[in-house]
C-alpha positions, 0 to 999 in steps of 0.5 A: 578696540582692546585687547587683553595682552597674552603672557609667555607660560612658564614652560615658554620662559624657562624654555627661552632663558635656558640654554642647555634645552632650546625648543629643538632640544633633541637635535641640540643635545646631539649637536651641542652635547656630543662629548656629554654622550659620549662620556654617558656611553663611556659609563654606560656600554661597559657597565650594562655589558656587565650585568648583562654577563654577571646578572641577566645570565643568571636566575636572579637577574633574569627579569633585567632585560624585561624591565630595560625593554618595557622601562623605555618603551614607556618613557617614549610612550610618556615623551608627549607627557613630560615634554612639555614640562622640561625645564633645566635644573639647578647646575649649582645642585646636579654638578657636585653629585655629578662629581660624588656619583663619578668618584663612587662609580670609579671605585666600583669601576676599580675594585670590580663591584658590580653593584656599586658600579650599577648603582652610582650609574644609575645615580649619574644617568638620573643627576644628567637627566636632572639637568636637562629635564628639571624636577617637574618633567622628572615628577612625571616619570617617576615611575620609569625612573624607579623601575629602572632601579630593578635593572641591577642586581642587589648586594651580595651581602644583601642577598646572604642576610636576607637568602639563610633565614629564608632558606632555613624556613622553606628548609624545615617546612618541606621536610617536615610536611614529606616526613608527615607523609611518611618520606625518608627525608632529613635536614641539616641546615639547609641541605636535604637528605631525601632516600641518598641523595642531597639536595642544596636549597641554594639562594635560587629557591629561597624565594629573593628572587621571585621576590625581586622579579615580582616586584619589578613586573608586579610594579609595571603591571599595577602602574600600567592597570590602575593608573599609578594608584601608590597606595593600592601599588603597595597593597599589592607589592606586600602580597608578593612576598608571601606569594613569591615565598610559597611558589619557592616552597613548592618547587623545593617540593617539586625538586625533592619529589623528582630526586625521590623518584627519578634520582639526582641528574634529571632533578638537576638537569633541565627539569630544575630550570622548568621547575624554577619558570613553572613556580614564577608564572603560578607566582604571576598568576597569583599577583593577578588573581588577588589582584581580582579578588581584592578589585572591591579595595582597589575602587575604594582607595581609588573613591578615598584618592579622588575625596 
């Protein structure tokens, strides 16, 4: 009697021939690799404390601890996914990024960049975890890698170069529709003159943020729905600009016509705050309802993938 000999997978062989991730490889990394975390922490705390100062404070990067929180808790709920498939990267590739990463994470440590602290962190964490998870498992959670990209704020020369024409536009588009109904309102760039009082269109209101926000929970929300259907994703992601733009516009309204009439203090007190919550859940509210209208295109991209 014979019988037919069982070869090792390939998982197996690479997880018996590596010697950074043994079969308990949770338990090694802390006992083995603790100097590793401790450097990784070293970079990590005193970044993180940062933009949680500088940029979660603020309007504009409001939606970072919604993605830290909702980023890992979807890795965990992906661990038995990609689990399977680690298998330690080339050191030959990850160590001489590793050292480019640190270098630029040290300049922006220095020069007091956030951004190019945040991005050459993002940068390390993602070369590490190269190391010791490999490309395959890194395939798997994709989607958790690049939406942890939303965490830190954009450049600020970014932010201008894309903040004045939009500003310009919603500027020009609300006075002239309150003119049409017969409002003093004039403009000077992007300051508004409403009856006395002047009102700034600050980068706040020109719609970048919506726009980043949106994006971000507008990514998770498509990834965990539709299955991480790429080509639909991006159907969807191009419909939140226009949305994210138009929510703008009409809380530059909402702000002008509350200056109008109850004068410059309530208008910038909490009501502008309310103002800017209120115009992002419609913006939401508006990605979901395409989303429902425009289902019929979800299911024949879906039917096109699966041909």
């Amino acid at each position: 009697m014979s019988s037919t000999p069982t070869y090792p997978s390939k998982e197996a062989e690479a997880h018996a021939r590596a010697d950074l991730l043994p079969p308990d490889w949770r338990h090694a990394i802390v006992e083995r690799h603790w100097l590793l975390l401790l450097g990784a922490l070293a970079l990590i705390v005193p970044t993180m404390v940062m933009v949680a100062q500088d940029s979660w404070s603020t309007e504009q990067g409001a939606h970072g601890p919604v993605v830290l929180a909702t980023g890992l808790w979807l890795v965990l709920r992906m661990r038995k996914i990609f689990t399977p498939a680690i298998a330690p990267g080339s050191l030959a590739i990850a160590l001489p990024l590793l050292l480019l990463f640190l270098i630029v994470y040290a300049l922006g440590r220095i020069s007091g960049t956030p951004e190019i602290e945040g991005y050459a962190l993002y940068a390390v964490l993602i070369d590490v975890a190269y190391v010791y998870l490999g490309m395959r498992a890194m395939r798997l959670i994709w989607f958790p890698i690049l939406y942890f990209f939303f965490l830190f704020p954009p450049p600020d020369s970014v932010v201008a170069a894309v903040t004045q024409p939009l500003k310009l536009g919603i500027s020009r588009a609300a006075v002239a529709l309150l003119d049409a109904f017969g409002f003093p309102i004039a403009r000077t760039g992007v300051i508004i003159t409403v009856d006395q009082y002047d009102i700034l269109v600050a980068a706040a209101c020109s719609g970048l943020n919506s726009i980043i926000s949106l994006s971000a929970i507008g990514l998770f929300y498509v990834y965990m729905r539709h299955n991480a259907n790429w080509r639909y994703a991006m159907l969807l992601m191009l419909a939140i600009v226009p949305v994210a733009v138009l929510a703008n516009f009409v809380r530059v309204l909402v702000l002008i016509l509350i200056t109008y009439y109850f004068g410059d203090p309530v208008a910038q007190g909490f009501l502008h705050g309310f103002a800017g919550m209120t115009m992002f859940a419609i913006a939401l509210l508006g990605i979901f309802g395409i989303d429902m209208i425009i289902a019929p295109l979800r299911r024949r991209l879906a039917r096109a993938g699966q041909g």
